[in-house]
KELUM-403279 format. One record per residue (C-alpha): residue in one letter; x, y, z. Coordinates in pm, whole numbers, plus 50000, padded with zeros to 5 digits. Example, Ala and Ser with C-alpha at 12.3 -4.5 7.8 and 13.67 -1.06 7.14 Angstrom:
2
A512304955050780
S513674989450714
This chain:
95
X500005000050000
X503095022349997
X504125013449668
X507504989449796
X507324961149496
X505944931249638
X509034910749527
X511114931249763
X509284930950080
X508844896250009
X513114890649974
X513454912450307
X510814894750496
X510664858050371
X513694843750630
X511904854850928
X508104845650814
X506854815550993
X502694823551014
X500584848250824
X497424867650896
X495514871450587
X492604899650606
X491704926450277
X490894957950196
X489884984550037
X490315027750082
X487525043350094
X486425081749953
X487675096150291
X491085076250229
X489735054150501
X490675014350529
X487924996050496
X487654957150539
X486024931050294
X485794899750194
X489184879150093
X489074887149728
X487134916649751
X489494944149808
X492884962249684
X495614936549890
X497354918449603
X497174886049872
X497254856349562
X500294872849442
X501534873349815
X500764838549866
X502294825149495
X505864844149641
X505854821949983
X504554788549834
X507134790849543
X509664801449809
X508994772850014
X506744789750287
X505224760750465
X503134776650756
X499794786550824
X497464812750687
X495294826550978
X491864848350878
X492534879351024
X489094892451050
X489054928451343
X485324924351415
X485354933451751
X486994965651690
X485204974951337
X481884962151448
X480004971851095
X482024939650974
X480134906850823
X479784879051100
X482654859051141
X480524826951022
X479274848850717
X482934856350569
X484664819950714
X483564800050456
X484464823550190
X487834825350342
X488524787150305
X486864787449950
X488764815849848
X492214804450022
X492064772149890
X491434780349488
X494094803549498
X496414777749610
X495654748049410
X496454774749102
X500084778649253
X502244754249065
């Protein structure tokens, strides 16, 4: 979101990355964050996720979902299932 090329962020951070909180977004017309759906929003997370698989990230990919402090958010049980449907297309497309 502050334009650093994903490819470098990932080469800084990838040695010390051992679990990842996965949540999106999107900025709003008052330059506000706003949280949505996996999928939904601006976070390039498939590309995110294609860097650690290929790089041989084998750890876990926790729904970060801040309900309890942005209480206008979906239900946890609404967006779960979308989370797992969405997580696991993306990576069965990562060769």
């Amino acid at each position: 979101m502050k334009g650093e090329p994903l490819e470098v962020t990932y080469t800084s951070l990838a040695p010390y990355v051992v679990g990842i909180h996965v949540k999106d977004s999107i900025i709003n017309e008052n330059k506000e964050i706003r949280y949505v759906p996996l999928g939904e929003g601006v976070i390039p997370i498939k590309r995110m996720l294609e860097l650690l698989v290929r790089g041989g990230y084998k750890g876990d990919a926790t729904l970060e979902w801040e309900k309890r402090w942005h209480p206008e958010l979906l239900d946890l049980e609404a967006v779960s299932p979308h989370y797992a449907q969405k997580m696991r297309r993306w990576l069965s497309n990562i060769v």
